[in-house]
Every structure is written in C-alpha cells, then in structure tokens.
N, C-alpha and C positions, 0 to 999 in steps of 0.2 A: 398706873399699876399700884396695887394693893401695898403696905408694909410689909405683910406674909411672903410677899410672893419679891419683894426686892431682899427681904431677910434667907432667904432660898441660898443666894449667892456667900452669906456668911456658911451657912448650914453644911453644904454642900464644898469648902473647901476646900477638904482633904479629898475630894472625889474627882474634883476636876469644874471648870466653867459649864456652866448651864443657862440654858435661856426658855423664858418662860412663852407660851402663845395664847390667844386669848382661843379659849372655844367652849361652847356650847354652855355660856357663863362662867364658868369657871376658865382653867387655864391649863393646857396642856407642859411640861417638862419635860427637856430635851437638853441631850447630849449631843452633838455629831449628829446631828440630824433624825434621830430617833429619840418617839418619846419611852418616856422608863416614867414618866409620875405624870399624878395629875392634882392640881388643888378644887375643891368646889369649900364656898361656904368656909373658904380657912383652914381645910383639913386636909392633909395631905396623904397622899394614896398613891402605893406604889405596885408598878407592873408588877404580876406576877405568873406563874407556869406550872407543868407539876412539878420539875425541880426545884421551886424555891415557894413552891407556895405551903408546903408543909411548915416554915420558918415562921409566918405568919398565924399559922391555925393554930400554931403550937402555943398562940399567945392568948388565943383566942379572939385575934382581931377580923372583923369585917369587912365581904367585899363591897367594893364604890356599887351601889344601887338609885333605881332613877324608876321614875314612873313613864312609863310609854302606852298610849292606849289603856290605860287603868290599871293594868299589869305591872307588876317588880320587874323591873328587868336588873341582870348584874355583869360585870365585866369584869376580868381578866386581873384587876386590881384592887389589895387591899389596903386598909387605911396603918401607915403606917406607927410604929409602934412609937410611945412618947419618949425615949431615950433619942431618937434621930434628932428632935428640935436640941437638947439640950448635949447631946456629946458627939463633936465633929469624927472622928473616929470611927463611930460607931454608923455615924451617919452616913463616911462611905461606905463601910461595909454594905450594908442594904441597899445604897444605890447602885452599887455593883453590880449584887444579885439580882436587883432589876433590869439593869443597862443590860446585863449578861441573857437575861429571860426575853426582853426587845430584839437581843442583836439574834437569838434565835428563833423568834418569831417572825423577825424581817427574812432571815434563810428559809426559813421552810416555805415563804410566800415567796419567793423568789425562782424556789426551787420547782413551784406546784403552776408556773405562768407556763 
C-alpha cells in the first residue's frame, strides 16, 4: 500500500477509521462498508450527488474521468479540494458530505431492487 493512501488514516481522523481497496489501479475508500472516495495516481476524489456536488463546482474542481473505448468517461466523483490533505477538520467535513452522498445512493439502490 502506497504512502498516500496509509497517510488517508492521518487525514481522515476526525472523520472516523477508513479502509482503503485495491481497484481498478487505483484504490477504492471506505467507511462502514461503503465507498465515499477514491485514489488514482495519488489523487484523491470524493463521491459526490447533486446535494453536495455543487460544494465542489463551486471550486472549480474536477470530476474522476477514465478512458473507456476511446471515450471520457466520468463518474459520480470529484477530485477533492487541497485543504482536505492539509486540515483534519476540514477534512471530515467533506468526508461527510461524501459518506452522506454514498449512504444515499446505497438507499436509492436498495430501494429500486
């Protein structure tokens, strides 16, 4: 496991324990069993909804994108902002609003089986 991603467990201590997975190169972030982030390449990128992804635009930050078939493809996740590496505080807040954007996207999947 990467620096980055055993440095996760500092970052994230006013948020609560999290555990990293490996996937699709990079590494999926998880709380309780739901992921709310993702790392690729070092970079850390958090779930987001239309409740909270306006928190992100407003910064002008970027969603996780990936080439598939030649195509951009993007998903549900932006990269998060550079005050989360540097202020624990601050850092759960936005994990929060991730974890909180997960635990309603695991309901509405739940709801729609």
């Amino acid at each position: 496991m990467s620096e980055f991603i055993e440095y996760l467990n500092e970052v994230f201590e006013f948020f609560g324990p999290v555990a990293a997975r490996k996937m699709f190169g990079g590494y999926g972030i998880y709380r309780d069993g739901l992921m709310f982030g993702l790392v690729q390449d070092d970079t850390l990128y958090l779930k987001a909804d239309a409740e909270n992804a306006p928190h992100f635009e407003k910064l002008g930050l970027g969603k996780f994108e990936y080439l598939k078939a030649g195509k951009v493809m993007s998903i549900a996740y932006y990269q998060a902002p550079a005050e989360v590496m540097e202020d624990r505080e601050q850092a759960a807040v936005w994990a929060r609003r991730s974890f909180e954007a997960a635990l309603r996207a695991h309901r509405a999947k739940k709801n729609n089986r």
